[in-house]
C-alpha positions in Angstrom: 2.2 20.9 -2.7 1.8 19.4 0.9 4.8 18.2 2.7 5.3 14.8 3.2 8.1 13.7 5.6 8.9 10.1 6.8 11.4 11.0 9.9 12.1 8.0 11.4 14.2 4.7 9.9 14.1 0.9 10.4 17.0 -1.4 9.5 15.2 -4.7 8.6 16.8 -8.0 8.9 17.8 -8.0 5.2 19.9 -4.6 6.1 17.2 -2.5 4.1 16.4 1.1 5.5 12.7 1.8 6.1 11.7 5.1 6.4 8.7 5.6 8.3 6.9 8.4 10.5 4.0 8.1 12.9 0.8 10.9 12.7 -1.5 11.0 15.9 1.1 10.5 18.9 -0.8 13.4 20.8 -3.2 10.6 20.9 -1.1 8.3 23.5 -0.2 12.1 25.3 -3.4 13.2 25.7 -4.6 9.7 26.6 -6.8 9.2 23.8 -5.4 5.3 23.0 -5.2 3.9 26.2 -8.6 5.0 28.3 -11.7 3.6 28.3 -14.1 6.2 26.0 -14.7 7.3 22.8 -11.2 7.0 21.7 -9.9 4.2 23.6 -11.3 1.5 21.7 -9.8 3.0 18.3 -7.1 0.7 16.8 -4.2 1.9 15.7 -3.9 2.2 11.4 -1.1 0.8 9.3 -0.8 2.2 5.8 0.0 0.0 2.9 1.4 1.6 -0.4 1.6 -0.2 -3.9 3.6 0.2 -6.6 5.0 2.3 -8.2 4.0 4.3 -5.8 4.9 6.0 -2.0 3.3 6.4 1.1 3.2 9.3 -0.3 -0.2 8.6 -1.9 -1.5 8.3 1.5 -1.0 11.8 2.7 -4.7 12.9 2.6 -6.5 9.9 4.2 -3.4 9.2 6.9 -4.0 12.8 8.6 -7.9 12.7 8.4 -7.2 9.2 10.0 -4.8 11.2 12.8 -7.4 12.4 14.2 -8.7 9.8 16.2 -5.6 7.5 15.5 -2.2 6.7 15.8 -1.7 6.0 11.9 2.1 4.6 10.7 3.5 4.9 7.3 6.2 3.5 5.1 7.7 3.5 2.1 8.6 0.0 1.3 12.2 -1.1 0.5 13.1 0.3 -3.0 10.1 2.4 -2.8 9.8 6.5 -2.4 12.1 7.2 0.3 13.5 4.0 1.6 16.7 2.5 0.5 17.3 1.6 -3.3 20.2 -0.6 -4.2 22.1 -3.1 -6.7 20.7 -6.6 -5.6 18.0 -5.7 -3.1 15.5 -8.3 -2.2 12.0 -6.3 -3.3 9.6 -9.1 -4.3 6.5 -9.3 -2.8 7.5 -12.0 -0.4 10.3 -10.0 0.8 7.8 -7.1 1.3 5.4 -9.3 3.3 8.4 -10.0 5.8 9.4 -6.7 6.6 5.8 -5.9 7.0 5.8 -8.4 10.0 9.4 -7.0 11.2 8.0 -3.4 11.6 4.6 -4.7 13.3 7.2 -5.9 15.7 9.0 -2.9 15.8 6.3 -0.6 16.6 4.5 -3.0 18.8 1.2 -3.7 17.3 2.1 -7.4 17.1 0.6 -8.3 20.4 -3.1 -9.6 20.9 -4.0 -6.6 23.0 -2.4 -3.8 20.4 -3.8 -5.7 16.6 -3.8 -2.8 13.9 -6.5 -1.9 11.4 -4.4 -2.6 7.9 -5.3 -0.7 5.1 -4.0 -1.9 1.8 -3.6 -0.6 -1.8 -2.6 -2.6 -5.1 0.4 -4.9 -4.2 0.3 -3.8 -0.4 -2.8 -6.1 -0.5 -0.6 -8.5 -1.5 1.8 -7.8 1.5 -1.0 -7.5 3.9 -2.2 -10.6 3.0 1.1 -12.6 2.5 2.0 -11.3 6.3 -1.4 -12.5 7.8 -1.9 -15.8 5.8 1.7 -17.1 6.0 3.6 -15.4 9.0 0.6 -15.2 11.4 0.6 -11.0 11.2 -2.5 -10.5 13.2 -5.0 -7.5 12.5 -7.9 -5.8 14.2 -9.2 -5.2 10.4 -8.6 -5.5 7.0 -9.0 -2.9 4.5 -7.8 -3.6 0.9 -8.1 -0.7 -1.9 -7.9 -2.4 -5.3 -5.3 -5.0 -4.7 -2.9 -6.7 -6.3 -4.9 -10.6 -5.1 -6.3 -12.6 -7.6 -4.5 -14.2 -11.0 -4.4 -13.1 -13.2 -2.0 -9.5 -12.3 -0.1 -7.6 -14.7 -1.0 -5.0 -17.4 0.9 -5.7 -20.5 3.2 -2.9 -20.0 3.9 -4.2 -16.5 5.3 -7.2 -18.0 6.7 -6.0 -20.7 9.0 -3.5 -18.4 9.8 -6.7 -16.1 10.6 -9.0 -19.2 13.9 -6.5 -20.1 14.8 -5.0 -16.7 18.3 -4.3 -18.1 17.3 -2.9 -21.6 14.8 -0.4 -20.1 17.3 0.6 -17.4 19.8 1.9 -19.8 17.0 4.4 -21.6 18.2 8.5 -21.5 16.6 9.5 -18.4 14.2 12.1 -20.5 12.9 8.8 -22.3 12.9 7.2 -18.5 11.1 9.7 -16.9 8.3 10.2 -19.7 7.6 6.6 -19.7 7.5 7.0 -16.0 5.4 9.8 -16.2 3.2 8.2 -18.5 2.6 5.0 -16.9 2.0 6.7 -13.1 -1.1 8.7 -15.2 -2.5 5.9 -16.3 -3.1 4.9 -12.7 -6.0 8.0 -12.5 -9.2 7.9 -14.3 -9.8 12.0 -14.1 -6.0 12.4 -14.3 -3.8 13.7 -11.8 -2.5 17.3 -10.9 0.9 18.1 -11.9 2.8 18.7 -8.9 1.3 15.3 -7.5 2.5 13.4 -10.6 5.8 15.2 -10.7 6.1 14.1 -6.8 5.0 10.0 -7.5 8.3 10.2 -10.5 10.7 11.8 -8.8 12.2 9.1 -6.8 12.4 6.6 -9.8 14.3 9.3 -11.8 18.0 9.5 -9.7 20.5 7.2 -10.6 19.2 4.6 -7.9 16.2 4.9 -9.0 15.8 4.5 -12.6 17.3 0.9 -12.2 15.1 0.3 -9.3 12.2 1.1 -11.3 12.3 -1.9 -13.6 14.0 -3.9 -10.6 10.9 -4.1 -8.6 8.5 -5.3 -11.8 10.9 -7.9 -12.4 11.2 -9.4 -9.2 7.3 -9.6 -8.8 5.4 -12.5 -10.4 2.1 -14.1 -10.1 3.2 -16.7 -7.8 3.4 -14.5 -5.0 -0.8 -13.8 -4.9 -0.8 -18.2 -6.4 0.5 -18.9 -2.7 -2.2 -17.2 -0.8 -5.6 -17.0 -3.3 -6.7 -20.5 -2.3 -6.5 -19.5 1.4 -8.9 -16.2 1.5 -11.6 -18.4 3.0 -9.5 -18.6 5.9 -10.0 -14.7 6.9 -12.0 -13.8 9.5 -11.0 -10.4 9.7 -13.8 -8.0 9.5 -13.2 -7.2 5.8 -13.9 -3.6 3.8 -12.7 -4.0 -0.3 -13.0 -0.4 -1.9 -12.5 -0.7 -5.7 -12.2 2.7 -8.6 -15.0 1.7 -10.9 -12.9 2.8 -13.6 -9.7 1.1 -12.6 -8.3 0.2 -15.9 -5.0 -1.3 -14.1 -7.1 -4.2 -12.4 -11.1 -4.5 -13.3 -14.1 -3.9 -10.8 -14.4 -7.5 -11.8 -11.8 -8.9 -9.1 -13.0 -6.6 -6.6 -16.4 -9.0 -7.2 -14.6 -11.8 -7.1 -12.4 -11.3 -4.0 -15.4 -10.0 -2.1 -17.4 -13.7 -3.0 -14.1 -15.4 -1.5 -13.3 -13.4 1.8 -16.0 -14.6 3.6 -18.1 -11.7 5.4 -16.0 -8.9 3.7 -18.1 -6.3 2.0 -17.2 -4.6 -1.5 -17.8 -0.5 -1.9 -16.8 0.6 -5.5 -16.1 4.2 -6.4 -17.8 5.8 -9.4 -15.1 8.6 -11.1 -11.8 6.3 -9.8 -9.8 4.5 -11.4 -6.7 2.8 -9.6 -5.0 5.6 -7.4 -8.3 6.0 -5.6 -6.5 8.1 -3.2 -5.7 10.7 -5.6 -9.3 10.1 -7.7 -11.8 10.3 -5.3 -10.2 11.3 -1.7 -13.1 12.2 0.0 -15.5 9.0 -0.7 -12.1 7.2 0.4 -11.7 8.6 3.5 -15.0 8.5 4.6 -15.1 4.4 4.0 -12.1 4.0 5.7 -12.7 6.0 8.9 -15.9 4.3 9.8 -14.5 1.3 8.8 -11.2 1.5 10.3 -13.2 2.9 13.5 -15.9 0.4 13.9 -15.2 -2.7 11.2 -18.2 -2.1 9.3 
């Protein structure tokens, strides 16, 4: 299965350790960001992951992106390959600020440097959260059924968050195949093996079993109740991309968000359901390079 390496660590402000990595930096050395021409004008792209997932889920879209971008991804704190620990802030609030910390980091906070931001399931969340309440600014906005609109939460999902600390102390065989079983449900066709063995693994080590349940309970509908009423404000140029067959969050919201971002424009994806990424790669891809490229 393709490698996937985040080389490169941020210590937020909360003392969580990021691990992130960078594709396209022959860009900036062959001078392909910062002349005038065909690839000067392209923005730089920010991936957003969701959960339970990894940046990993991004490996196929972030190097076709590479190409004509400097593209940065991260696993979120408690997430893949970033720090999981005993107490760690991982609610979507706390996400949202270390989303600005590392725009910060890497310099695309600046009017001149703005990022395209492409989102998926609670990253949407983040993405939003960061632009609608700390001022993140964006070139673009891509969302890839998100975690936006009340009400959130599959049954299951709140059942796990409900009894963090009864589900924590399962045998870790009876962790990892409700794991395994819940991650599946995210695909429509279903996913390969190795890919779904790759999305468990981190939430089956001793840090991460408890982390598993940790991060459903510390997320609640308040976090998308603070922002919902403010998606009029956007003025972003605005791509939604939705899995018909998303059985997580229905086609349904990606209607309904599109009719309240004003300008934003909805493209649903027959065969997908949630993990569009792994469903449907190449339809994916191809909305978000021309999107990410020219905002429409």
């Amino acid at each position: 299965m393709t490698q996937w390496l985040l080389d490169r660590t941020f210590r937020s402000s909360s003392g969580d350790e990021v691990r992130w990595a960078v594709l396209g930096e022959e860009q900036d050395e062959q001078g392909g960001q910062g002349e005038q021409g065909e690839q000067g004008d392209a923005p730089a792209v920010v991936l957003l992951h969701g959960t339970p997932f990894s940046s990993y889920v991004w490996r196929g879209v972030a190097r076709a992106l590479a190409a004509r971008h400097r593209v940065f991804v991260w696993d979120m704190p408690g997430y893949g390959a970033s720090e999981m620990r005993e107490g760690q802030d991982v609610s979507l609030g706390a996400q949202a600020r270390v989303f600005g910390e590392l725009l910060a980091h890497w310099e695309l906070d600046g009017e001149a440097s703005r990022p395209a931001v492409v989102a998926h399931d609670f990253g949407g969340c983040v993405a939003l959260r960061a632009h609608l309440l700390h001022g993140a600014r964006y070139e673009r906005l891509a969302l890839v059924d998100p975690v936006a609109l009340a009400p959130w939460g599959s049954p299951t999902y709140r059942l796990l968050g409900a009894h963090p600390e009864v589900f924590g102390q399962l045998p870790p065989e009876l962790h990892r195949a409700l794991v395994r079983e819940y991650v599946s449900s995210a695909s429509h066709p279903g996913l390969h093996p190795a890919v779904l063995d790759r999305l468990v693994e981190p939430w089956c080590t001793p840090e991460g079993q408890p982390a598993f349940y940790r991060q459903i309970a510390r997320n609640d509908q308040r976090f998308t109740d603070e922002i919902q009423a403010r998606y009029g404000e956007i003025e972003l140029p605005t791509l939604i991309c939705w899995g018909a067959q998303d059985s997580w969050i229905p086609v349904a919201k990606g209607h309904e968000l599109a009719s309240r971002i004003p300008g934003s424009r909805l493209h649903v994806i027959e065969g997908a359901g949630h993990l569009v990424q792994e469903d449907a790669p190449a339809e994916l891809t191809a909305a978000l390079a021309g999107f990410v490229r020219t905002g429409r």
